[in-house]
C-alpha positions as CSV (number, residue, x, y, z in Angstrom):
1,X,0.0,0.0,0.0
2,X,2.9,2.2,0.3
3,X,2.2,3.2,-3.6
4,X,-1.1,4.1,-2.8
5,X,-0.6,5.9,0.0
6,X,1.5,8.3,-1.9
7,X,-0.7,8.7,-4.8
8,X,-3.7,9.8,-2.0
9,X,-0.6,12.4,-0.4
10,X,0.1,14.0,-3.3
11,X,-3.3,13.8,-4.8
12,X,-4.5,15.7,-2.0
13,X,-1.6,18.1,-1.5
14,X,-2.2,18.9,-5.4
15,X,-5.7,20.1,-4.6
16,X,-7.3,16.5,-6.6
17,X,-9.5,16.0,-4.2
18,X,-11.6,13.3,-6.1
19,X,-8.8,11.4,-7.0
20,X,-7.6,11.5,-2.8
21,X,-11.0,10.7,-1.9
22,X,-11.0,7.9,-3.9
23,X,-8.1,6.6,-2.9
24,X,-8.1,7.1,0.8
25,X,-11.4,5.0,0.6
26,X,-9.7,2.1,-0.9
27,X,-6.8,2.5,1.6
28,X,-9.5,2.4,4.6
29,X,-7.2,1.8,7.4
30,X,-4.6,0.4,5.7
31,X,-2.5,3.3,4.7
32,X,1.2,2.8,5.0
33,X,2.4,4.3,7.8
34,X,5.8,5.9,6.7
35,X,3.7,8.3,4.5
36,X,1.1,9.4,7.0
37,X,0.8,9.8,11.0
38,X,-2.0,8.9,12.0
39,X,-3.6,12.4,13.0
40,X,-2.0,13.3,8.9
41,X,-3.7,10.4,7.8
42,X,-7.5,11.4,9.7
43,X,-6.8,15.3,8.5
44,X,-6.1,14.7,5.0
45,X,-9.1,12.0,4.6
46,X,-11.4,14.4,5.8
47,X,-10.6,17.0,3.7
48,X,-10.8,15.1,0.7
49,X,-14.2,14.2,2.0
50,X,-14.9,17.8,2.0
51,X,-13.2,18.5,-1.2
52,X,-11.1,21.4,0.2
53,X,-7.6,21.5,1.8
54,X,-6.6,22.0,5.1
């Protein structure tokens, strides 16, 4: 998951929120863990669930 969880980073840090959305929901809670913290992880999900950044 370690590919994935960098296409979701950079997704959302590039403002694609759809395609971080999409990608954080097929992560679930299996996002690797040198990419993301934990509280990273929960703040960046939710603002692709909102469609914005943080």
């Amino acid at each position: 998951m370690v590919y994935r969880s960098r296409l979701a980073k950079y997704a959302a840090l590039g403002g694609h929120w759809q395609v971080a959305k999409e990608q954080f929901k097929i992560l679930g809670d299996n996002w690797d863990q040198r990419t993301f913290s934990k509280s990273e992880y929960a703040q960046m999900t939710k603002a692709a669930d909102e469609g914005r950044s943080e």
